[in-house]
C-alpha positions, 0 to 999 in steps of 0.5 A: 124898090118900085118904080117911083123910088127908082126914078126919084133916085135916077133923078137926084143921082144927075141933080145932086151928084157931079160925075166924075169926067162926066158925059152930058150926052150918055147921061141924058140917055139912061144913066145907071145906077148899080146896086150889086156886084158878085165876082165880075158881074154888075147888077143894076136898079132893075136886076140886069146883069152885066159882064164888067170887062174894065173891073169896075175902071181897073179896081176890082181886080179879085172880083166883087164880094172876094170872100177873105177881103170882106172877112178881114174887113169884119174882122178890122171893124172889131177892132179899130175902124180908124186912126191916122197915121200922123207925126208918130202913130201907126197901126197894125194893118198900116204897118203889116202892109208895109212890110208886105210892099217891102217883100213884093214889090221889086228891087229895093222898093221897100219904104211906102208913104200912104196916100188916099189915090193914084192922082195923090200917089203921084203927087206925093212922088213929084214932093218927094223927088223935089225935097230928095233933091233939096236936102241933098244940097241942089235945090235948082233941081225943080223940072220934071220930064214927062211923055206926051200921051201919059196920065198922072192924074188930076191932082195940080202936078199930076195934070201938068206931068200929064200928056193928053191934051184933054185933061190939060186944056181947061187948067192952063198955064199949068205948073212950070217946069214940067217938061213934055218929051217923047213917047214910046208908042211904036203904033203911031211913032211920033218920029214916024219910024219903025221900031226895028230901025229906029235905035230908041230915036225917041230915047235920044231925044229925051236925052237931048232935052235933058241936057238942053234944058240943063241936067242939073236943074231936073228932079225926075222923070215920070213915066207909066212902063206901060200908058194906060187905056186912054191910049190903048196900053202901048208896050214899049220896045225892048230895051226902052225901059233899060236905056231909060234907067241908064239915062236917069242914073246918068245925070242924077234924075230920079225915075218913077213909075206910075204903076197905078193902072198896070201894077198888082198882076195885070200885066201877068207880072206882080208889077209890069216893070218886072217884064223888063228887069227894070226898077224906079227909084220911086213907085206909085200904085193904086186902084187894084191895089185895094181891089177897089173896096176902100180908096188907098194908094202909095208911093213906094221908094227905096231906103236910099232915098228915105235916109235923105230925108232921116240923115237931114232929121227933115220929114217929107213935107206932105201929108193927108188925113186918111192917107193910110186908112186902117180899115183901108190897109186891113182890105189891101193886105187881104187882097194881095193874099187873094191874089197870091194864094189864088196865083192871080198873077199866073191866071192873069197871063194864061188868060191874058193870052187866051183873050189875045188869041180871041182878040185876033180872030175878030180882024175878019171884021174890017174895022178892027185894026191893030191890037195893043196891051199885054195880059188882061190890059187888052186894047182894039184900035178901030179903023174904016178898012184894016188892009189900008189902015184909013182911020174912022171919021171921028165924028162918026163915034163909031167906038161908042156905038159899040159900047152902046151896044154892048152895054145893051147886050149885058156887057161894060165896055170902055172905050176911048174915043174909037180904041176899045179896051178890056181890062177885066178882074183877075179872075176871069175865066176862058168862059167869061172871055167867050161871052164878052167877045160874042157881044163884042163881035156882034157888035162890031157886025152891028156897027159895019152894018149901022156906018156902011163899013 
């Protein structure tokens, strides 16, 4: 490709392509265009190579080119690329999945209905958990509680079960009923109280706004066991997630997890509800899910709540046209092989804690604050002076400084304002984390010396 052909294309990607979430400011600077992905690495337009430590935003998590998902994929096209799976059709890959989901997901999680994406997942589960309650006779059960500072997605009622105020503000007033509660963020505990005398304040609380509000007039709660990146994936206390089924089965509230960023082994566990023995009512996962070769996502129940829908003789009022993809399920069933058969899992949590411990020594940098995240979901949180805790001036962006730097030194880095986060392929090595954490500490040294830290 010359030159010509290389600015022509950058040029139509801004003119003719709205991004998602996109950012006016990085894209006046260079934006970028890749042409080719081979286990973690990215190449662009100019042959650069790049050290991806976000797996493509949290899909790729076998890596690029995973040698048995390309074959199964080949192998599907032979066959039959496409056919929906609507009022009485399947097929073979869409069925084999689901009896896979059936073998590993936890307790009794074992029906699925396909959708296209986490943000449809979701949305599909909030349907769900409103008819379930429907065809069992109370139909006054329409409000749903979620935490402040979780995503759910982009979807109507993904964005108003959705508690960061940046994905919410432009499309107020949102749906009705969805009912905002505490959070589980022990770092910067809302109630300002420390989580070794606390006693679950925050859990109180929720239970407080149930009954406020009125038990019987709530469909769900939705929550992620573990928040995603925009919040620096905060682990909840022990006994939290225990105390929250407690509470659902209290007063007849479905609970559902969003695994979506956290499930398919990048915990260090299959599903990251696994590390507290406790299992939701409804799941919705994606993005790894497929790792990253053709968009699916589901939502996963139990037979109890399915036999509602089967005893009313009323099937679930949704529905998409690919949602169940054939090529789609063809791709995943091979990557959760690659994921078993390559114990993906187990290497997630080895090198997990090796990322960890590499984390760690960068506090000589005085900028480095505390650290969030289990296994390969790792999180930085930045401030001016980590012995007194004083945050950075925000209009400083010291945390996109770094990615800046960073990408410049051959490595994707996401950043959330000033929280830095890693959450790279399964398959990383010890080697692969040394190089990311060499440019990462060198510019945390470029960003003291640029600020004056």
């Amino acid at each position: 490709m010359d030159a010509r052909e290389k600015e022509e294309l950058i040029q139509d990607a801004v003119r003719h392509v709205i991004p998602h979430f996109a950012s006016w400011e990085m894209l006046e600077k260079e934006p970028k265009i890749f042409v080719r992905g081979e286990g973690c690495y990215l190449y662009d337009l100019d042959g650069r190579r790049y050290l991806d430590t976000f797996a493509s935003l949290l899909t790729t998590i076998c890596g690029h080119h995973q040698p048995q998902v390309d074959e199964a994929i080949r192998r599907q096209l032979d066959l039959l690329e496409f056919f929906p799976n609507y009022v009485d059709t399947f097929t073979v890959p869409l069925v084999r999945l689901a009896r896979k989901l059936a073998d590993i997901m936890p307790g009794d999680l074992a029906v699925s209905f396909f959708v296209n994406s986490g943000s449809e997942a979701n949305e599909t589960a909030l349907k769900m958990a409103r008819q379930y309650h429907l065809e069992r006779g109370e139909p006054r059960r329409t409000k749903v509680l979620f935490r402040r500072f979780s995503y759910h997605g982009t979807t109507l009622g993904g964005s108003s079960a959705t508690g960061l105020p940046w994905f919410r503000e432009y499309f107020e007033p949102l749906l009705p009923g969805y009912i905002p509660t505490y959070s589980a963020r022990c770092y910067a505990c809302e109630l300002g109280l420390e989580p070794s005398t606390c006693e679950l304040a925050c859990l109180r609380l929720m239970e407080q706004q149930i009954q406020w509000e009125g038990p019987e007039q709530f469909s769900a709660l939705i929550m992620d066991p573990i928040p995603g990146s925009n919040i620096g994936f905060p682990v909840p206390p022990d006994g939290y997630l225990q105390e929250v089924r407690k509470l659902c089965d209290r007063y007849g509230v479905l609970l559902i997890f969003d695994e979506i960023q956290t499930g398919f082994g990048k915990t260090g566990r299959m599903f990251a509800c696994e590390h507290w023995d406790v299992v939701p009512d409804i799941m919705t996962i994606g993005k790894g899910f497929t790792g990253g070769y053709i968009p699916l996502g589901a939502t996963v129940t139990t037979p109890e709540v399915y036999k509602v829908f089967q005893r009313a003789g009323h099937e679930l009022r949704s529905g998409s046209t690919y949602g169940g993809h054939t090529l789609a399920c063809a791709a995943t069933l091979a990557n959760i092989e690659a994921i078993e058969t390559g114990g993906l899992v187990e290497q997630a949590r080895s090198t997990g804690a090796y990322l960890r411990g590499r984390l760690e020594g960068l506090r000589r940098h005085k900028m480095v604050g505390p650290l969030g995240g289990i296994g390969l979901l790792q999180a930085v949180f930045l401030v001016a002076d980590n012995k007194t805790g004083t945050p950075l001036p925000p209009e400083h962006k010291v945390g996109s400084f770094i990615r800046d730097f960073c990408y410049g030194s051959g490595m994707i880095l996401r950043n959330n304002g000033d929280i830095l986060v890693m959450a790279p392929a399964l398959i990383i090595t010890k080697e692969q984390v040394d190089e990311a954490l060499e440019v990462l500490d060198r510019a945390l040294a470029a960003a003291a010396e640029h600020f004056g830290l």
